[in-house]
C-alpha positions as CSV (number, residue, x, y, z in Angstrom):
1,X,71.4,-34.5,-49.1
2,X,70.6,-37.9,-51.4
3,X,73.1,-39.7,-49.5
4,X,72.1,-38.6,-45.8
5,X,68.0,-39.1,-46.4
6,X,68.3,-42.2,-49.0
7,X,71.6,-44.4,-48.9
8,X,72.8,-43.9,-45.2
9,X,69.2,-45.1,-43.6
10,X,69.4,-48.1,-46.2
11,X,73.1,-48.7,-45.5
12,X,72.4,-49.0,-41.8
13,X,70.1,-52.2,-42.5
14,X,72.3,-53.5,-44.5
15,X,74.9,-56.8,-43.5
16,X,78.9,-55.2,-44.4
17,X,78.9,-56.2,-48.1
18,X,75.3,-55.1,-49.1
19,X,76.0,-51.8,-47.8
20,X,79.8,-51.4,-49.4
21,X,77.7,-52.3,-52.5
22,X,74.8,-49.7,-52.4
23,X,77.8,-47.2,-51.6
24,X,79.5,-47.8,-54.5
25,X,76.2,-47.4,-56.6
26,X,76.3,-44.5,-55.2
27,X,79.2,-43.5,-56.3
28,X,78.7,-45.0,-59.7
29,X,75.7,-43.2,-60.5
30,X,77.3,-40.3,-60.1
31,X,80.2,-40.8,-62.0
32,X,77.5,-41.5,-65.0
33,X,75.5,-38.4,-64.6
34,X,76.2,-35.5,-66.8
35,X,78.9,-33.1,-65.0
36,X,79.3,-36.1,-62.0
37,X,82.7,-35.9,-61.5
38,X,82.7,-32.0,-61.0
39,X,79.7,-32.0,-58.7
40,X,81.8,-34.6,-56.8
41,X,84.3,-32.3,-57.0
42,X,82.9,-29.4,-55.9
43,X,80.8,-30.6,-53.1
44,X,83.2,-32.9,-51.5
45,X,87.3,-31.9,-52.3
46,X,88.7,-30.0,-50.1
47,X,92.8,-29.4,-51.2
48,X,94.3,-27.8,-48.0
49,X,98.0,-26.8,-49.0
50,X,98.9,-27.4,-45.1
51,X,98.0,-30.9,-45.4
52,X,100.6,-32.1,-48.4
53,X,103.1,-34.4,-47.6
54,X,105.6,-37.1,-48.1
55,X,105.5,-40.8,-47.3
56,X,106.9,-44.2,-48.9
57,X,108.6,-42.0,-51.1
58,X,105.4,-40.4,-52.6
59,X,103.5,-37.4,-52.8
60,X,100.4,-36.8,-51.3
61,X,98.0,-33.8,-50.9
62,X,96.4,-35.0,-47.5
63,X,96.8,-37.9,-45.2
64,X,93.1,-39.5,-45.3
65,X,92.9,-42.2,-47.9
66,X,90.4,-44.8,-48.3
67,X,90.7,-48.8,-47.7
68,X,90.5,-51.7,-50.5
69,X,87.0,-53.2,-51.3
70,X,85.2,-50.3,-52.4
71,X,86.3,-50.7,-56.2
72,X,88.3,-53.7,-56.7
73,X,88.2,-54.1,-60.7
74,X,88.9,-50.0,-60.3
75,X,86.0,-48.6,-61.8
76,X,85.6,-45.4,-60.5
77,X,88.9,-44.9,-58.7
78,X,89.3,-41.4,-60.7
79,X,85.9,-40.0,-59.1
80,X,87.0,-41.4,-55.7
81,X,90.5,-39.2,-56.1
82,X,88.3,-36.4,-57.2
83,X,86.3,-36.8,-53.7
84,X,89.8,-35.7,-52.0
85,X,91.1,-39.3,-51.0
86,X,95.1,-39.1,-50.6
87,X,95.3,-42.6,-52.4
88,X,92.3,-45.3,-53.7
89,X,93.3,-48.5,-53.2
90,X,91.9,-51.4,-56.0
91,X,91.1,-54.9,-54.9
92,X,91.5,-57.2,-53.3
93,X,91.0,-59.0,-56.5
94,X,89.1,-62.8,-56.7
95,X,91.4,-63.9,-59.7
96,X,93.1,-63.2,-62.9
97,X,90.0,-61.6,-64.6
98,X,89.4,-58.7,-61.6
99,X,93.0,-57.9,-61.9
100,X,92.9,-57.3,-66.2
101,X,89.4,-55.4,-65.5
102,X,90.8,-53.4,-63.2
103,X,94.7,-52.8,-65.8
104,X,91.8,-51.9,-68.4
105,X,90.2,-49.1,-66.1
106,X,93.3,-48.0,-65.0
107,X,94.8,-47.8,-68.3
108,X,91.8,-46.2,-70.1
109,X,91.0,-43.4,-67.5
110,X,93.3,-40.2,-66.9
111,X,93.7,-39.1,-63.1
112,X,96.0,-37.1,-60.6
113,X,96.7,-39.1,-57.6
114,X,98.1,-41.9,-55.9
115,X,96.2,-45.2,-56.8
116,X,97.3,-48.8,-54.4
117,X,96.5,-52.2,-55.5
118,X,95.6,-54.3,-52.4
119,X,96.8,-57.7,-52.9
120,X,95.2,-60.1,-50.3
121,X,95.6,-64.0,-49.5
122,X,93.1,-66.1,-51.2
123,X,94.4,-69.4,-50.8
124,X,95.5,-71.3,-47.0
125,X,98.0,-73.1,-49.1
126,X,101.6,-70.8,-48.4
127,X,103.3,-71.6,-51.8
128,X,99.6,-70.9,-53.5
129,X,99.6,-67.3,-51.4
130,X,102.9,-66.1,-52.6
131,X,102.1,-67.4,-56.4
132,X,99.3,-65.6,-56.5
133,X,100.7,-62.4,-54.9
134,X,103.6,-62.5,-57.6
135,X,101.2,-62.6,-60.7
136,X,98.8,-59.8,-59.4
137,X,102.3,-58.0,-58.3
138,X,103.7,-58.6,-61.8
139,X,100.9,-57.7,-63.7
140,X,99.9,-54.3,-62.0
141,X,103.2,-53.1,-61.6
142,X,103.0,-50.6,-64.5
143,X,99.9,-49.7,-63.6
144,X,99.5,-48.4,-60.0
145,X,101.4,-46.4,-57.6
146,X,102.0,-48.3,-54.6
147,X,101.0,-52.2,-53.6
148,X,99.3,-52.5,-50.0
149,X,99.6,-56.8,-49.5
150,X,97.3,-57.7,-46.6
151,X,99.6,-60.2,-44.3
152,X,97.1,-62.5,-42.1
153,X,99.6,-65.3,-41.1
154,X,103.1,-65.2,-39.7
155,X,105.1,-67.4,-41.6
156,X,104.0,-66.2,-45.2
157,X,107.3,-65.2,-47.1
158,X,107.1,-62.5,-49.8
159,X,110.6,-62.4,-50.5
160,X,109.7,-63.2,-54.3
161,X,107.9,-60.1,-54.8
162,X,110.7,-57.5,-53.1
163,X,113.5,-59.3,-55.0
164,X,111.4,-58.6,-58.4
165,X,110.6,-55.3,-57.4
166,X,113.9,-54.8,-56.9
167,X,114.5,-55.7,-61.0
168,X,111.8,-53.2,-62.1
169,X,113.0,-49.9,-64.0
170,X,110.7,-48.1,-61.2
171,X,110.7,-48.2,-57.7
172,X,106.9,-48.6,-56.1
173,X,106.3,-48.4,-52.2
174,X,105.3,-51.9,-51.0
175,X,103.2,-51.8,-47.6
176,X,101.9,-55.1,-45.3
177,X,98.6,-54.6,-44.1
178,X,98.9,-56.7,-40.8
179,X,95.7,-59.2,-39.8
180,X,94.3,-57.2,-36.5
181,X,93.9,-61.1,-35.4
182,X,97.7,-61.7,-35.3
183,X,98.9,-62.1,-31.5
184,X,101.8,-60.0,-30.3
185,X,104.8,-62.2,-30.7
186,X,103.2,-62.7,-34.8
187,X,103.0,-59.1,-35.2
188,X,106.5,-58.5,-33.7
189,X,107.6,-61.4,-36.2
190,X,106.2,-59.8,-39.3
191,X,107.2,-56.5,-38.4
192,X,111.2,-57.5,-37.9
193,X,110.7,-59.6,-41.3
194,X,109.1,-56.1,-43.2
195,X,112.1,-54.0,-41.6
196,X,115.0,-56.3,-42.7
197,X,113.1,-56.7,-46.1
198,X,112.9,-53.1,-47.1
199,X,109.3,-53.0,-47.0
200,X,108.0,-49.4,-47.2
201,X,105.2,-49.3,-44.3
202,X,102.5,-51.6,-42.4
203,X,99.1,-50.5,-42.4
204,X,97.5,-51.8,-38.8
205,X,94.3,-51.3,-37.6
206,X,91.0,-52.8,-35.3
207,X,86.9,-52.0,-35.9
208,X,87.3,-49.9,-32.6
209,X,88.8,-46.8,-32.6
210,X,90.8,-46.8,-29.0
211,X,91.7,-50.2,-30.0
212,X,93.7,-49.0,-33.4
213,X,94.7,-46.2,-31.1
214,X,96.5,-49.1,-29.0
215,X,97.5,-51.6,-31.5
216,X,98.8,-47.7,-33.1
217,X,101.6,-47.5,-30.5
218,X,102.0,-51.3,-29.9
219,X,103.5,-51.2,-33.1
220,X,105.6,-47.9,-32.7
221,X,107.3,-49.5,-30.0
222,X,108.1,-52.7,-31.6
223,X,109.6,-51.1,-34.5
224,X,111.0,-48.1,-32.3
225,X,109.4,-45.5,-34.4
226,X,111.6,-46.5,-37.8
227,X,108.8,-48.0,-39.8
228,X,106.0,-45.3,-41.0
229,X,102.6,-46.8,-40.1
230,X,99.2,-46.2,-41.8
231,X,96.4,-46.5,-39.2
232,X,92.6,-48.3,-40.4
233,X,89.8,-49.0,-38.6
234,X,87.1,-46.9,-36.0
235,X,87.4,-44.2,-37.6
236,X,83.8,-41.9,-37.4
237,X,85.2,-38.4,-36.6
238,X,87.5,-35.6,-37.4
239,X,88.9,-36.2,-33.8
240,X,89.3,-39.9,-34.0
241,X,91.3,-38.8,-37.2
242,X,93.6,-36.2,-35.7
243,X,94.4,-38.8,-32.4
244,X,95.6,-41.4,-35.0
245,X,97.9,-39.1,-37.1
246,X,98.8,-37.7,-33.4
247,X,99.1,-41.2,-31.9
248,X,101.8,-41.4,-34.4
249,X,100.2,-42.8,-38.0
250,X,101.8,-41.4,-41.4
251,X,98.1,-41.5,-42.5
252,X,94.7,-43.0,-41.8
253,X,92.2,-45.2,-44.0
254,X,88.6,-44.5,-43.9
255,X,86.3,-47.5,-44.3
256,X,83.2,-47.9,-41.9
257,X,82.8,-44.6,-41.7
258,X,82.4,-43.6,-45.4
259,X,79.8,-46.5,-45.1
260,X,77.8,-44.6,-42.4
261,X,78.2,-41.6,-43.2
262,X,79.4,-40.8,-46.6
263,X,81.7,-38.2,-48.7
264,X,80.7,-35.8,-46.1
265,X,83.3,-37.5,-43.6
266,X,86.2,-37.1,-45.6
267,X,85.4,-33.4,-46.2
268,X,85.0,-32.8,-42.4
269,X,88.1,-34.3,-41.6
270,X,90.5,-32.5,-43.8
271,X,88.7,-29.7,-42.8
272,X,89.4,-30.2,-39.0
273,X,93.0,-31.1,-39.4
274,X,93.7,-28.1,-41.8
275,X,92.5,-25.8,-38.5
276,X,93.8,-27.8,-35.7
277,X,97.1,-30.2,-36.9
């Protein structure tokens, strides 16, 4: 009710950020309010049995989770798992200071769920872009579940960060989220280099939703269905949900469409793909 009469008519005149920011008030005041986290709960998770599965090695109880920029220092990533998000991804981070903020949230605050850190270019410089993915990578390792690293040019080597990974006691899923600005033949590049690497998945997606559809099995084929593939962007409906995860995707991100419409999306889609996938 607050957020359909109050926050979505103010979102809607808001630029992109203004509006990710009022959201996340939202979110924040309820997280503060006495009993916040079990009204979230109640009103807004939905945990369909039918819906659990596996990917990149993990458990999850549904395949709808939600994209990085929503709580990048992490601080309310347990009420966001409590809304019935199959992972909450933290970051992108601005520097060393987000990325400690978000370890002490992390750290400090008990949860169920699967939690990503999104690790995303900063710097134009190539050997400045793979330094500053292998601190944030080294220093979150202990502390999340999986590492989504946003890829926007072709020729950025992350060999660094899958050779560490490779000396860690635990194994964690490593996922590229692919630039929906690379051409064809960069995409086909990045996908052979994430397939001979061992990365875990590729998270692709455009604003439109019959474009992700598109760009959704342009990448099938180029990886001939043996890389799982998380689709991200256009997402508005229950149906435009269901034609992803039938269009091949392991899951989906929400993004926009929490921003329009709120919790209430996330709670209508799981409930349409418990009755019709």
């Amino acid at each position: 009710m607050l957020y359909s009469r109050v926050i979505r008519p103010l979102a809607r005149k808001m630029n992109r950020e203004k509006a990710m920011n009022l959201v996340f008030g939202f979110y924040r005041v309820l997280a503060y309010l006495p009993l916040g986290r079990q009204l979230i709960h109640l009103l807004y998770k939905r945990d369909y049995p039918s819906l659990h599965h596996g990917a990149f090695g993990l458990d999850f109880t549904g395949p709808v989770a939600l994209g990085a920029g929503f709580d990048p220092q992490g601080k309310i990533f347990d009420l966001l798992l409590d809304a019935g998000f199959a992972y909450v991804q933290v970051g992108p981070f601005s520097g060393k200071a987000d990325i400690f903020r978000a370890i002490e949230h992390l750290k400090g605050t008990p949860h169920n769920g699967i939690v990503a850190a999104c690790l995303a270019e900063r710097n134009t410089l190539d050997e400045q872009v793979v330094k500053d993915y292998d601190t944030a990578f080294t220093l979150l390792y202990d502390f999340v579940d999986m590492f989504i690293v946003r890829i926007d040019q072709p020729d950025t080597d992350l060999d660094i960060i899958l050779n560490k990974r490779m000396c860690m006691d635990v194994y964690k899923p490593v996922l590229f989220h692919l630039s929906d600005e690379l051409n064809r033949q960069d995409l086909a590049d990045i996908l052979r280099y994430a397939q001979l690497s061992g990365v875990d998945g590729v998270v692709v997606g455009r604003p439109d939703y019959d474009k992700t559809l598109a760009l959704l099995k342009d990448v099938h084929a180029l990886c001939q269905g043996r890389m799982p593939v998380v689709a991200a962007g256009g997402i508005y409906t229950p149906e435009q949900a269901a034609g992803l995860l039938q269009g091949g995707a392991v899951m989906v991100e929400l993004y926009d469409g929490i921003l329009e419409q709120g919790p209430t999306l996330l709670r209508k889609i799981l409930k349409y793909l418990n009755k019709n996938i």
